[in-house]
PQR file with spaces between the fields and no chain letter, atoms N, CA, C, O and H, PARSE charges and radii, in Angstrom:
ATOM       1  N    UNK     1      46.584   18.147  -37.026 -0.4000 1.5000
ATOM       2  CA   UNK     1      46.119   18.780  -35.814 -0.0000 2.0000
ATOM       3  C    UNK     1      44.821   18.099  -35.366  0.5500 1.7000
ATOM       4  O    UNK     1      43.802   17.989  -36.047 -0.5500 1.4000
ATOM       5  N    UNK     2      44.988   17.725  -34.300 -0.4000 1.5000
ATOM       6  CA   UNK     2      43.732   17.164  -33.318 -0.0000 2.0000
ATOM       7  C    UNK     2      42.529   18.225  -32.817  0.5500 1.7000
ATOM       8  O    UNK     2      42.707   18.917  -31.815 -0.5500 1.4000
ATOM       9  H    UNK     2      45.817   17.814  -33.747  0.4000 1.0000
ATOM      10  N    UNK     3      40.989   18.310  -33.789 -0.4000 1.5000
ATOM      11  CA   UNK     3      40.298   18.470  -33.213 -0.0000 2.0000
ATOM      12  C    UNK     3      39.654   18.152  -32.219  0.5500 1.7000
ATOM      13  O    UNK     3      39.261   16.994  -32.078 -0.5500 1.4000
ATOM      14  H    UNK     3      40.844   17.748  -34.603  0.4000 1.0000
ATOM      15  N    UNK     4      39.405   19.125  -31.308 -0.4000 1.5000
ATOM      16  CA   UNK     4      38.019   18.119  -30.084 -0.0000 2.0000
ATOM      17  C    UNK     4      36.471   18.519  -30.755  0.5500 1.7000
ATOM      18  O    UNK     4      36.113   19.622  -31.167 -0.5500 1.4000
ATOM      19  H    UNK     4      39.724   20.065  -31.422  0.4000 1.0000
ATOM      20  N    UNK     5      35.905   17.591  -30.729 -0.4000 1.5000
ATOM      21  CA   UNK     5      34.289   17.874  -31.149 -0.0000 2.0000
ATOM      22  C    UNK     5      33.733   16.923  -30.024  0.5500 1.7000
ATOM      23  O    UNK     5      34.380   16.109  -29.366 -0.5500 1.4000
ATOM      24  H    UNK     5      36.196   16.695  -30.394  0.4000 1.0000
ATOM      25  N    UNK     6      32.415   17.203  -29.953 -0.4000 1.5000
ATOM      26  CA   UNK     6      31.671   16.613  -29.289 -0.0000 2.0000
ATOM      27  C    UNK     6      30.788   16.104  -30.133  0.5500 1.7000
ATOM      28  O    UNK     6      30.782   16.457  -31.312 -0.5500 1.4000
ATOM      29  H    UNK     6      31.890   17.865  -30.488  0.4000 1.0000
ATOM      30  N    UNK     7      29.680   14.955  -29.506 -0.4000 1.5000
ATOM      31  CA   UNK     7      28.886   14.518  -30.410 -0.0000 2.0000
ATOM      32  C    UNK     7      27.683   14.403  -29.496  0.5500 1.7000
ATOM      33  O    UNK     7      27.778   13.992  -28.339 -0.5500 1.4000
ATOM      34  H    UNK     7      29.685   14.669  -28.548  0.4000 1.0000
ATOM      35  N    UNK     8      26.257   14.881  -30.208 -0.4000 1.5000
ATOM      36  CA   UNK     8      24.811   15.028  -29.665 -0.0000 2.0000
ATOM      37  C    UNK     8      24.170   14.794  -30.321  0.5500 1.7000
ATOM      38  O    UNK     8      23.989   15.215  -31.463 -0.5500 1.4000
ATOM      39  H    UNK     8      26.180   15.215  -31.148  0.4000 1.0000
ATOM      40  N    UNK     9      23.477   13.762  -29.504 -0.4000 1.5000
ATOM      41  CA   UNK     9      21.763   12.989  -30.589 -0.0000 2.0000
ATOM      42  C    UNK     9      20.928   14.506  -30.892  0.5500 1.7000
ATOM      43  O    UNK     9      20.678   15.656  -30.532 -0.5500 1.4000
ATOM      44  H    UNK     9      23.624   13.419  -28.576  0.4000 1.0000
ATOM      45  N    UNK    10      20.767   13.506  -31.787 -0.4000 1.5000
ATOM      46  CA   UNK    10      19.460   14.308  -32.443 -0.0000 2.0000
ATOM      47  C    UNK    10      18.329   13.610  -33.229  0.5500 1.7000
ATOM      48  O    UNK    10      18.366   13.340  -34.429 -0.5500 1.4000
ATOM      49  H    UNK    10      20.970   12.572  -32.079  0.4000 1.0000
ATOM      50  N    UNK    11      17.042   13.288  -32.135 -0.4000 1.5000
ATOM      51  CA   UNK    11      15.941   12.695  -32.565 -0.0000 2.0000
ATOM      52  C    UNK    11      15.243   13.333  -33.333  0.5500 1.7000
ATOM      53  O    UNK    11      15.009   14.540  -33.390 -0.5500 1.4000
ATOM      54  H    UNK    11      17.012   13.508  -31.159  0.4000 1.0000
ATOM      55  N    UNK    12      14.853   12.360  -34.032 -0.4000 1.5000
ATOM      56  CA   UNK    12      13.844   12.796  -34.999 -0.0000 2.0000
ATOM      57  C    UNK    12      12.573   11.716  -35.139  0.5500 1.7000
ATOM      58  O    UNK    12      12.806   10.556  -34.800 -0.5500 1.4000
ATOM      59  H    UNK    12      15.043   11.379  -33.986  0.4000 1.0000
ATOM      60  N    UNK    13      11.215   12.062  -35.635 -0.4000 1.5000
ATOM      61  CA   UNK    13      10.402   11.221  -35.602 -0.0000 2.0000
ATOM      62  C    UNK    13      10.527   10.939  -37.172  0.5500 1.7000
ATOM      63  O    UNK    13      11.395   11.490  -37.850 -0.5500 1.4000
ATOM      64  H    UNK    13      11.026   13.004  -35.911  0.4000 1.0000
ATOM      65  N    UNK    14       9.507    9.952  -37.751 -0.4000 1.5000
ATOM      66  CA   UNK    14       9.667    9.652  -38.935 -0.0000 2.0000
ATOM      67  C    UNK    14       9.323   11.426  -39.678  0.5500 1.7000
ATOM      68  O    UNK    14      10.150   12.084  -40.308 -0.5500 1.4000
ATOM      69  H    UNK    14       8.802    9.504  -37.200  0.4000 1.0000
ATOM      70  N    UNK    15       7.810   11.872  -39.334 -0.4000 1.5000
ATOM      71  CA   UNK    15       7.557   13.084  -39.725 -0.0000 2.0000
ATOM      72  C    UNK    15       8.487   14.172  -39.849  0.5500 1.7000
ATOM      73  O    UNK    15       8.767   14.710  -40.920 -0.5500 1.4000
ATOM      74  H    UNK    15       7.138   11.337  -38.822  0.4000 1.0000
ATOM      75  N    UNK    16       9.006   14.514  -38.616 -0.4000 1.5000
ATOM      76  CA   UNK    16      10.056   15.311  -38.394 -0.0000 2.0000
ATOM      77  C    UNK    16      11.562   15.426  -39.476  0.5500 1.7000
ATOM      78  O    UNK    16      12.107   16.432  -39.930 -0.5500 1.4000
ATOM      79  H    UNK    16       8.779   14.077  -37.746  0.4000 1.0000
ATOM      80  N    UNK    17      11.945   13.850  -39.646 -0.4000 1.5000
ATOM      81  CA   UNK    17      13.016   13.850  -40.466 -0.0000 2.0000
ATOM      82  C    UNK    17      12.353   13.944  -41.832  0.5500 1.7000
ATOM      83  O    UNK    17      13.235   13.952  -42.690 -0.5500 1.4000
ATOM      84  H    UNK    17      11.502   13.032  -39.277  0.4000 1.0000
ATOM      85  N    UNK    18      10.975   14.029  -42.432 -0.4000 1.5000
ATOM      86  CA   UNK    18      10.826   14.532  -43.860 -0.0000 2.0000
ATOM      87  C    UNK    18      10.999   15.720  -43.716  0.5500 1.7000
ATOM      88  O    UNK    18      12.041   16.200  -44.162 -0.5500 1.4000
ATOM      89  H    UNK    18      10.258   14.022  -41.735  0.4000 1.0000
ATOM      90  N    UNK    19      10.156   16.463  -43.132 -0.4000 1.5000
ATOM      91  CA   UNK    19      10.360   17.863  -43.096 -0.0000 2.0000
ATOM      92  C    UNK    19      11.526   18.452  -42.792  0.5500 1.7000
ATOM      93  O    UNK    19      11.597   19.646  -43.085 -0.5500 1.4000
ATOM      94  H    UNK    19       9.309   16.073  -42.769  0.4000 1.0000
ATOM      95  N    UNK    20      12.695   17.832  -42.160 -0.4000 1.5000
ATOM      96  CA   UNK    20      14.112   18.468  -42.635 -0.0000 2.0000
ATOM      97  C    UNK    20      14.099   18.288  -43.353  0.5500 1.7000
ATOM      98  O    UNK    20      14.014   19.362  -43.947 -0.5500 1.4000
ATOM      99  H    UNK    20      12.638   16.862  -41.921  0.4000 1.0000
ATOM     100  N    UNK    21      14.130   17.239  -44.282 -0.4000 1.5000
ATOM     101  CA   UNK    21      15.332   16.663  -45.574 -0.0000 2.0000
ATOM     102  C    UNK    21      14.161   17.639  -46.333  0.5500 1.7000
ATOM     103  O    UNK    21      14.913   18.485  -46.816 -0.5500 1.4000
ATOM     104  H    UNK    21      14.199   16.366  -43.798  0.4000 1.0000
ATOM     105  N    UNK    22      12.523   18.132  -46.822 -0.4000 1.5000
ATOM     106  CA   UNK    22      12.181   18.730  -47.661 -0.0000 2.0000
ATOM     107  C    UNK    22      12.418   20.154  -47.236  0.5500 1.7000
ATOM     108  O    UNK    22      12.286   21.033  -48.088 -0.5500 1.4000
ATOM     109  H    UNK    22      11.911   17.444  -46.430  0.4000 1.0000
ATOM     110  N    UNK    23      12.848   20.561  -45.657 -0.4000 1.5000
ATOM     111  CA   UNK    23      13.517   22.015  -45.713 -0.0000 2.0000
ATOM     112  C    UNK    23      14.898   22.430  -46.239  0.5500 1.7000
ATOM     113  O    UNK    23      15.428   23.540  -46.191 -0.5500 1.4000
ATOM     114  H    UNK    23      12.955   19.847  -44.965  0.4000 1.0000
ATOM     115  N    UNK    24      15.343   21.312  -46.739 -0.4000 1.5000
ATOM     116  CA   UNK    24      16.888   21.416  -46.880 -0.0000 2.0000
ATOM     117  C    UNK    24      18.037   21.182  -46.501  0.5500 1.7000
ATOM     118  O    UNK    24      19.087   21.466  -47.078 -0.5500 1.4000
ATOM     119  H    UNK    24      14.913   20.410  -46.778  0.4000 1.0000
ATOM     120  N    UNK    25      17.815   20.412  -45.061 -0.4000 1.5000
ATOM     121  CA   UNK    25      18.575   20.122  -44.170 -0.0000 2.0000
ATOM     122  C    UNK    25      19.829   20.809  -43.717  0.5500 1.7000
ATOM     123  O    UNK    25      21.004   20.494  -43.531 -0.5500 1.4000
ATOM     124  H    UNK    25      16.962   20.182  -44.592  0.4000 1.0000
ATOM     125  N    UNK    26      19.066   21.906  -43.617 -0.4000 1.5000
ATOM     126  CA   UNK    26      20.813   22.711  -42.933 -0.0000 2.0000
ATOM     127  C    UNK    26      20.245   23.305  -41.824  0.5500 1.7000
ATOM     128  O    UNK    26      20.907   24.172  -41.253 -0.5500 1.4000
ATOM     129  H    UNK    26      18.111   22.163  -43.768  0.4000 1.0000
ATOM     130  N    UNK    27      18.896   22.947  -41.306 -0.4000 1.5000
ATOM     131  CA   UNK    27      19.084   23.845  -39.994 -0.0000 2.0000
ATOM     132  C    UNK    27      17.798   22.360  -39.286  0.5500 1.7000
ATOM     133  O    UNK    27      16.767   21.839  -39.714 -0.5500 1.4000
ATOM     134  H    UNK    27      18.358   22.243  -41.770  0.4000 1.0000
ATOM     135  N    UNK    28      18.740   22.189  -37.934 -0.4000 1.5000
ATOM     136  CA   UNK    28      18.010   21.399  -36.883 -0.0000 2.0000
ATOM     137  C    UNK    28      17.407   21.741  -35.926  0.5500 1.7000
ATOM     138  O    UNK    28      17.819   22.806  -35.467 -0.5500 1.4000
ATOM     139  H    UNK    28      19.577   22.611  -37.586  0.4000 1.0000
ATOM     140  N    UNK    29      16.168   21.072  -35.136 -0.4000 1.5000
ATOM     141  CA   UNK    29      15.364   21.992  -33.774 -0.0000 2.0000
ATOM     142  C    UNK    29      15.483   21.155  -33.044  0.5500 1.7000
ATOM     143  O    UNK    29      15.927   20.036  -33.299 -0.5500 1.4000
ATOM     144  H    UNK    29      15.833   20.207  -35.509  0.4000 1.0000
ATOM     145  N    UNK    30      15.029   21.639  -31.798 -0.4000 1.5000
ATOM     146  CA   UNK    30      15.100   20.842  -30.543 -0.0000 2.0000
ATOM     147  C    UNK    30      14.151   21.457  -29.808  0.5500 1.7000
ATOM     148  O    UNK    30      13.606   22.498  -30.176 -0.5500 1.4000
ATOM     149  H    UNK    30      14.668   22.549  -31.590  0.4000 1.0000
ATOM     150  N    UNK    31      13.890   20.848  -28.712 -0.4000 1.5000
ATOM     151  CA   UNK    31      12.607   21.010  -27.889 -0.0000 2.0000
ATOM     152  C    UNK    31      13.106   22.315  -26.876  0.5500 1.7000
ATOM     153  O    UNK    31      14.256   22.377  -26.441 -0.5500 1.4000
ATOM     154  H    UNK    31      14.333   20.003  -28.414  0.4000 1.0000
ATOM     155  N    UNK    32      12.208   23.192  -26.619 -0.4000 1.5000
ATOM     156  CA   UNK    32      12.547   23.935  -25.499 -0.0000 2.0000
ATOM     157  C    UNK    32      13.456   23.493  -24.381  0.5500 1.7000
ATOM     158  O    UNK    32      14.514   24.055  -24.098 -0.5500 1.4000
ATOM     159  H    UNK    32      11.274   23.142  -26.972  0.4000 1.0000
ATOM     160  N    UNK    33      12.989   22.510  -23.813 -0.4000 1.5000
ATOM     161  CA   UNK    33      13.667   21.686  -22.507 -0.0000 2.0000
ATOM     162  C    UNK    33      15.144   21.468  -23.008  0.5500 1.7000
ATOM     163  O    UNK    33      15.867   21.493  -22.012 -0.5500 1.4000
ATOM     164  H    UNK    33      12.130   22.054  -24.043  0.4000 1.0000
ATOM     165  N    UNK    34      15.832   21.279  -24.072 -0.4000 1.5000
ATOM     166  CA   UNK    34      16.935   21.322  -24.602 -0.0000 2.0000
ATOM     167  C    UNK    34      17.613   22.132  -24.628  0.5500 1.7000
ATOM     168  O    UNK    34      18.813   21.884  -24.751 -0.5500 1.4000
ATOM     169  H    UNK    34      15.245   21.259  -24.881  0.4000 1.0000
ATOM     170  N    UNK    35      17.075   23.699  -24.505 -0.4000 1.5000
ATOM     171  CA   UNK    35      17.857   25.104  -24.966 -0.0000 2.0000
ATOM     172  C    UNK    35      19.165   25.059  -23.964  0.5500 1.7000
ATOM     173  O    UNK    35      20.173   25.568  -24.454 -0.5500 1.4000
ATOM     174  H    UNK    35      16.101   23.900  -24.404  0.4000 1.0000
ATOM     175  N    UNK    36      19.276   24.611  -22.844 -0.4000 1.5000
ATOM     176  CA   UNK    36      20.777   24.433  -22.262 -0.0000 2.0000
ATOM     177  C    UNK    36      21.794   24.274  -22.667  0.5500 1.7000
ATOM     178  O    UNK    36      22.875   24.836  -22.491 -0.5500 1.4000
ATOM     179  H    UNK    36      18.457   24.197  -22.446  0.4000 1.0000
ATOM     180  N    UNK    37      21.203   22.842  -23.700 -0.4000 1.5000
ATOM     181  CA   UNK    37      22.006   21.757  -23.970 -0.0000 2.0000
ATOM     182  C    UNK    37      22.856   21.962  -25.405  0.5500 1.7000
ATOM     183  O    UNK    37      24.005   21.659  -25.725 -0.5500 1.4000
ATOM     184  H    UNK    37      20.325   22.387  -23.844  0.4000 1.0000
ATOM     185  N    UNK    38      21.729   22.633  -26.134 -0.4000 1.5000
ATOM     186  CA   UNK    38      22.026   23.325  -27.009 -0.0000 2.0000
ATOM     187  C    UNK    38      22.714   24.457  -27.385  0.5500 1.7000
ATOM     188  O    UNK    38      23.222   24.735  -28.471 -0.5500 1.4000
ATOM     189  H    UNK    38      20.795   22.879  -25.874  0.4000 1.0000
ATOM     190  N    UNK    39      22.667   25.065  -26.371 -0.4000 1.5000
ATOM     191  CA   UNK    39      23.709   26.704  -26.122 -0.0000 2.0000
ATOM     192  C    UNK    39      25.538   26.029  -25.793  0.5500 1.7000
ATOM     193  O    UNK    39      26.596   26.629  -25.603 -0.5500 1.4000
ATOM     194  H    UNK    39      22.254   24.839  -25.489  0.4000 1.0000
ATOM     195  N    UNK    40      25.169   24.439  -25.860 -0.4000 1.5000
ATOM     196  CA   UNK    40      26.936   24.373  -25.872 -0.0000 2.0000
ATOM     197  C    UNK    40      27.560   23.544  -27.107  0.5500 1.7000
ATOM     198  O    UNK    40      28.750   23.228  -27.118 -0.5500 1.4000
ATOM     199  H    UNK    40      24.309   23.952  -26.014  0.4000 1.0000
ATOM     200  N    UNK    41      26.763   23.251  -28.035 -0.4000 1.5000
ATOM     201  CA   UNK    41      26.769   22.733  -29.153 -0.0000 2.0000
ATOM     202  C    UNK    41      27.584   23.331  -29.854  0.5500 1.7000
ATOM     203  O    UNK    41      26.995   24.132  -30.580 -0.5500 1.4000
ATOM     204  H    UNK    41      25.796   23.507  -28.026  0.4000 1.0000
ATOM     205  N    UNK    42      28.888   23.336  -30.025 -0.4000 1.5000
ATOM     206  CA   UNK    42      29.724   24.234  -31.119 -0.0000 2.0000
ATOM     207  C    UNK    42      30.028   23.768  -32.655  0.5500 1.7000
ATOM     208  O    UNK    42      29.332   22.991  -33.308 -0.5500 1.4000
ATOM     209  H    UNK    42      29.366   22.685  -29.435  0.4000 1.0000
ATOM     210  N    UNK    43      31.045   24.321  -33.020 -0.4000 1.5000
ATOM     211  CA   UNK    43      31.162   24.703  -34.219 -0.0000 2.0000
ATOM     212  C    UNK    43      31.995   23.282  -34.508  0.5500 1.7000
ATOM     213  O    UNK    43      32.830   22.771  -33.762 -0.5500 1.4000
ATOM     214  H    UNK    43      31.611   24.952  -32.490  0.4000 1.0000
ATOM     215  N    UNK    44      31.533   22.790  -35.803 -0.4000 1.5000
ATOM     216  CA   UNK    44      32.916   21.389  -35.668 -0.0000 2.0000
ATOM     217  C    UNK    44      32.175   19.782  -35.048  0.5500 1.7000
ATOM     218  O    UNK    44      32.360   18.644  -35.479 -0.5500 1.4000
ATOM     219  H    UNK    44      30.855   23.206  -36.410  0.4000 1.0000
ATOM     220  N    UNK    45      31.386   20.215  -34.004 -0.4000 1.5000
ATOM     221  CA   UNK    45      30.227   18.749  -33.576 -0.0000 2.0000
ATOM     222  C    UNK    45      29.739   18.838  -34.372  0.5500 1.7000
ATOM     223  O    UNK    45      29.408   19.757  -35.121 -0.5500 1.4000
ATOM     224  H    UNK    45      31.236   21.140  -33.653  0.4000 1.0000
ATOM     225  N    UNK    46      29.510   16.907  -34.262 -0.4000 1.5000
ATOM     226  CA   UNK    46      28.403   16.187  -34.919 -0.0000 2.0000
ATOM     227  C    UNK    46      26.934   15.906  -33.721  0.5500 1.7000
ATOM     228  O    UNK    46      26.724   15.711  -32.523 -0.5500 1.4000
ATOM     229  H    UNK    46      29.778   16.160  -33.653  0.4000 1.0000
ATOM     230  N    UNK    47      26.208   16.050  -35.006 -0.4000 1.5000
ATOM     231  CA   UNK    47      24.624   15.618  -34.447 -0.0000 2.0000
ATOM     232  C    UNK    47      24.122   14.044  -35.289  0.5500 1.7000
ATOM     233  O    UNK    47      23.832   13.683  -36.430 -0.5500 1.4000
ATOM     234  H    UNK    47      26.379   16.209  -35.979  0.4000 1.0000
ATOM     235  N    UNK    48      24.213   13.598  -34.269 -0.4000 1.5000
ATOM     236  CA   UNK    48      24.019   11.738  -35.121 -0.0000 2.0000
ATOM     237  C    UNK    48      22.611   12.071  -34.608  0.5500 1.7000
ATOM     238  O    UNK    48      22.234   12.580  -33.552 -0.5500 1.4000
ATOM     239  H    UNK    48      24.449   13.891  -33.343  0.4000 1.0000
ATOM     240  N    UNK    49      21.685   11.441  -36.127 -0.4000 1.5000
ATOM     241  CA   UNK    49      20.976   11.362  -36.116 -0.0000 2.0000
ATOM     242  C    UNK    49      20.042   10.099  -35.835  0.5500 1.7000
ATOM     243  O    UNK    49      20.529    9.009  -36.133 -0.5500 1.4000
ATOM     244  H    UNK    49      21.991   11.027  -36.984  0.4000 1.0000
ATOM     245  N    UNK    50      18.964   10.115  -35.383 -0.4000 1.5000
ATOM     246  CA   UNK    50      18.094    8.745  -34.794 -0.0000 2.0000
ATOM     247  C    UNK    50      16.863    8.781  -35.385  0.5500 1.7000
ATOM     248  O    UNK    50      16.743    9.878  -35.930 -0.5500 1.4000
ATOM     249  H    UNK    50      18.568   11.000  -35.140  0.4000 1.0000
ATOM     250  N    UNK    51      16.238    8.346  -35.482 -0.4000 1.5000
ATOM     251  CA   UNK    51      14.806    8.070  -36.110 -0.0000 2.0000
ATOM     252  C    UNK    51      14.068    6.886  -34.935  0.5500 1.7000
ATOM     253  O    UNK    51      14.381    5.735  -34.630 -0.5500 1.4000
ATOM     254  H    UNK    51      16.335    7.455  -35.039  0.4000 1.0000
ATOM     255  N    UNK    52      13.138    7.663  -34.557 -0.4000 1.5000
ATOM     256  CA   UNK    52      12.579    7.325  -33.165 -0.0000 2.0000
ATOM     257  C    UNK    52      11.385    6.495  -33.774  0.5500 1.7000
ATOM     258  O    UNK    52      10.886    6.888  -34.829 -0.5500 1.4000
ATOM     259  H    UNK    52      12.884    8.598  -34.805  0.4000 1.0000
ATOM     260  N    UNK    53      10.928    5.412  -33.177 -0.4000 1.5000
ATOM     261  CA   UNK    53       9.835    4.442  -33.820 -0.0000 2.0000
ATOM     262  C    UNK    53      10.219    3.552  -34.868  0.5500 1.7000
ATOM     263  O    UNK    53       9.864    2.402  -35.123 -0.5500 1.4000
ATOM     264  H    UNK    53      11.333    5.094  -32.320  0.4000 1.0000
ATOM     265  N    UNK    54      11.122    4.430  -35.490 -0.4000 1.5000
ATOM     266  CA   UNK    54      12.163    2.799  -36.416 -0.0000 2.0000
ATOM     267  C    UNK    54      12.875    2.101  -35.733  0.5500 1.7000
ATOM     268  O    UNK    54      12.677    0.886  -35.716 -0.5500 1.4000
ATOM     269  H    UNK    54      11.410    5.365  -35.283  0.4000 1.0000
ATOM     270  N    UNK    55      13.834    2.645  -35.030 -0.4000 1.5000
ATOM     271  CA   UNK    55      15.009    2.600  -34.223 -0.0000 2.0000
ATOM     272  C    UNK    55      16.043    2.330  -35.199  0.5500 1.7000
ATOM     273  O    UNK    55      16.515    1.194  -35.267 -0.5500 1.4000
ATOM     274  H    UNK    55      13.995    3.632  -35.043  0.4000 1.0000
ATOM     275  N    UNK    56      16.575    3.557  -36.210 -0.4000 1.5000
ATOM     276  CA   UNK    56      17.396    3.574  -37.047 -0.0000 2.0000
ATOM     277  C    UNK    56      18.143    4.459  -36.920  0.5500 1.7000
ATOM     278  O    UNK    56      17.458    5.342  -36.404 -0.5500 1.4000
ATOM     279  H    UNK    56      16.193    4.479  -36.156  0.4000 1.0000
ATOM     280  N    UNK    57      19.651    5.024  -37.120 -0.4000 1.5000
ATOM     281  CA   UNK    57      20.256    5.705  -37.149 -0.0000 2.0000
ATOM     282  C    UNK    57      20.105    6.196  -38.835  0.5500 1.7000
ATOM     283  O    UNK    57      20.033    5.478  -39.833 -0.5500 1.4000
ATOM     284  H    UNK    57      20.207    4.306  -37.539  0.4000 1.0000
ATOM     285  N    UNK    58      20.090    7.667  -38.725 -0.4000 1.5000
ATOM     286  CA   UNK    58      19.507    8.183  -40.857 -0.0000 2.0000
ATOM     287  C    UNK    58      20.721    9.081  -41.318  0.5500 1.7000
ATOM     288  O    UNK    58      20.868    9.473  -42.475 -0.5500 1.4000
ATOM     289  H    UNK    58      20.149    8.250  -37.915  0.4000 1.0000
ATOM     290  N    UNK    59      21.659    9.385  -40.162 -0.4000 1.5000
ATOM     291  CA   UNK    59      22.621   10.364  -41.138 -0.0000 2.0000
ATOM     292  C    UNK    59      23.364   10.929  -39.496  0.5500 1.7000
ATOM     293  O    UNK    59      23.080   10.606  -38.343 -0.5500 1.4000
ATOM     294  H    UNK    59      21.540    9.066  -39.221  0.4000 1.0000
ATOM     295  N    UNK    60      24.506   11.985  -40.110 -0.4000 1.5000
ATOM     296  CA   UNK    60      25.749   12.543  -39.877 -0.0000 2.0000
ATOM     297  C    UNK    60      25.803   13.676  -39.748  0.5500 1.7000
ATOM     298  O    UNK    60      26.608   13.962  -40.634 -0.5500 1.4000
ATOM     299  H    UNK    60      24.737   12.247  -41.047  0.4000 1.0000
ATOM     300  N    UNK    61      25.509   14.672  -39.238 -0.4000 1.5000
ATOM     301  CA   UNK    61      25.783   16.508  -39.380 -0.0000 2.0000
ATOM     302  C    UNK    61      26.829   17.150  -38.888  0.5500 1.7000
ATOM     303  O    UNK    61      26.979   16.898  -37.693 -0.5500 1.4000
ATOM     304  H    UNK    61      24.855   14.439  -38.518  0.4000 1.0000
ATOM     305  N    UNK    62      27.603   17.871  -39.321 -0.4000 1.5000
ATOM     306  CA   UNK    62      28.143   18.308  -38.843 -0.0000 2.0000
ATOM     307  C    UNK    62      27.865   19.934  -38.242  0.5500 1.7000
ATOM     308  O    UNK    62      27.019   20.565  -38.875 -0.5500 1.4000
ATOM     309  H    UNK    62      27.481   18.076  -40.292  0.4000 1.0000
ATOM     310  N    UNK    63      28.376   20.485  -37.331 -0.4000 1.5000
ATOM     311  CA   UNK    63      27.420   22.007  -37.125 -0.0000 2.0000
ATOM     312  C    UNK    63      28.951   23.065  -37.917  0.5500 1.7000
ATOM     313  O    UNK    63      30.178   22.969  -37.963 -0.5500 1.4000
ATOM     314  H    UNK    63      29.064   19.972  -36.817  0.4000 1.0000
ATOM     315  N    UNK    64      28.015   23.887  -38.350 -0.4000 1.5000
ATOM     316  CA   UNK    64      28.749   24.905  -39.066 -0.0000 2.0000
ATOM     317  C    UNK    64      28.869   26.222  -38.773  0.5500 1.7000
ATOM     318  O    UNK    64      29.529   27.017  -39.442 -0.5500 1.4000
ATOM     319  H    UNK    64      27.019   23.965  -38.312  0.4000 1.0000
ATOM     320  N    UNK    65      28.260   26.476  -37.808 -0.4000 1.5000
ATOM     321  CA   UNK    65      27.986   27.600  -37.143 -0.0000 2.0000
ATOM     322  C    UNK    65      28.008   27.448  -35.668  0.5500 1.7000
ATOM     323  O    UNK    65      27.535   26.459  -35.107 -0.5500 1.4000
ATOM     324  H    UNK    65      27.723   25.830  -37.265  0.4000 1.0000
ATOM     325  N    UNK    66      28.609   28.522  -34.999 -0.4000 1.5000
ATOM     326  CA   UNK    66      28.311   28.738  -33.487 -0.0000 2.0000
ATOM     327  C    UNK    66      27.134   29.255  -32.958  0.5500 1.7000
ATOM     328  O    UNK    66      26.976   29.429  -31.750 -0.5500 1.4000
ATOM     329  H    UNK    66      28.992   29.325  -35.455  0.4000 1.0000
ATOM     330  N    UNK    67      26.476   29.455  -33.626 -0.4000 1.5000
ATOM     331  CA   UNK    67      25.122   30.235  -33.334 -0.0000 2.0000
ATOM     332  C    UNK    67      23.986   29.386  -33.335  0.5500 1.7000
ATOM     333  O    UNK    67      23.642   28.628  -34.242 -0.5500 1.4000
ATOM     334  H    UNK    67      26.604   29.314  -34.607  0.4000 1.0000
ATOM     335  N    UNK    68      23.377   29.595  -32.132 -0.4000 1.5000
ATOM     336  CA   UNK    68      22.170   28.857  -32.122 -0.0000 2.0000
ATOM     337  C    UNK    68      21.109   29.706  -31.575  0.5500 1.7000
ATOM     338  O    UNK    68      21.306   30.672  -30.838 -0.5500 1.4000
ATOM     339  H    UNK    68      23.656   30.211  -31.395  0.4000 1.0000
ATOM     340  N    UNK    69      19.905   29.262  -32.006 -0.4000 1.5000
ATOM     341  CA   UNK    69      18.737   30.496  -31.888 -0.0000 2.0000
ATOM     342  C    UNK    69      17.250   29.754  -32.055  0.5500 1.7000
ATOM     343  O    UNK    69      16.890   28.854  -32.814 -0.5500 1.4000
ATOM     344  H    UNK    69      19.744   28.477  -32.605  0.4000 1.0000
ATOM     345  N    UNK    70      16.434   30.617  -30.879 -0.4000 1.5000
ATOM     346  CA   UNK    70      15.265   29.750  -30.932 -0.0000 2.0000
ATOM     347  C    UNK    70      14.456   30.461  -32.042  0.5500 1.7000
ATOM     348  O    UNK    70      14.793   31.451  -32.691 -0.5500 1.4000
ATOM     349  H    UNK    70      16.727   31.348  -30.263  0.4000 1.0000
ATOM     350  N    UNK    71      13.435   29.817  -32.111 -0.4000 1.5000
ATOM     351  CA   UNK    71      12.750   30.367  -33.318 -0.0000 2.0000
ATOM     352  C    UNK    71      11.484   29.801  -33.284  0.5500 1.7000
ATOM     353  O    UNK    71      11.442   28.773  -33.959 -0.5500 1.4000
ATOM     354  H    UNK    71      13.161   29.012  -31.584  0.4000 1.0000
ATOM     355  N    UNK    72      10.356   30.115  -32.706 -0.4000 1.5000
ATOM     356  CA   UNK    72       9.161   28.815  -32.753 -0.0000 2.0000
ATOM     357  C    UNK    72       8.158   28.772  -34.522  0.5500 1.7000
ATOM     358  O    UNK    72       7.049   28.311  -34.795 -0.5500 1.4000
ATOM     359  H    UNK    72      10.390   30.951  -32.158  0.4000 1.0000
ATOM     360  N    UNK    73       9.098   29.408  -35.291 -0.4000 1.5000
ATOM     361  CA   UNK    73       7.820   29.603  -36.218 -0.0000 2.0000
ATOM     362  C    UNK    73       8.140   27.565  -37.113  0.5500 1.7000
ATOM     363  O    UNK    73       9.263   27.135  -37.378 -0.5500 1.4000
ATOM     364  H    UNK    73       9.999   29.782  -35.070  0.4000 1.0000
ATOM     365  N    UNK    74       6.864   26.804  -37.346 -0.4000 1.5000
ATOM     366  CA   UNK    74       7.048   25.733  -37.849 -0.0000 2.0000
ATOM     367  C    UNK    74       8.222   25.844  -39.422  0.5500 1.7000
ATOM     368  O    UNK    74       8.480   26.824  -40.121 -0.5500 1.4000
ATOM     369  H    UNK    74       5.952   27.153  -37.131  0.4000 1.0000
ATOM     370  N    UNK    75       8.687   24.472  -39.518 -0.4000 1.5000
ATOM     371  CA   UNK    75       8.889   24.599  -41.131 -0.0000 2.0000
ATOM     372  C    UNK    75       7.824   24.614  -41.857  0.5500 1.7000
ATOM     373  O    UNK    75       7.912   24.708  -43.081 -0.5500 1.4000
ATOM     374  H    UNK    75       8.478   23.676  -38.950  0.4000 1.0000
């Protein structure tokens, strides 16, 4: 059976991608100005990841959840 997924960058700065990988990497943020973009992000997409100032691609996510939610408190 043929899934459809979509696929959405997801920048990260060098800083930014430690502090996922030492939060655990199961939950990603995005900038306010994004919350649109993000409310259509489903279940099953990938988030290719970028590393901004290297210009490297660092990894693969897949989303596991339909739920997305703002949250401003830092990691």
């Amino acid at each position: 059976m043929m899934v459809d997924r979509n696929y959405w960058l997801d920048l990260f700065t060098p800083q930014t991608w430690n502090e996922f990988l030492k939060a655990g990497s199961s939950v990603s943020g995005f900038r306010e100005s994004c919350w649109s973009a993000v409310q259509k992000i489903q279940e099953g997409d990938y988030l290719l990841c970028y590393l901004t100032g290297i210009s490297r691609w660092v990894g693969v996510l897949e989303v596991t959840s339909k739920k997305s939610f703002k949250d401003s408190k830092p990691i």
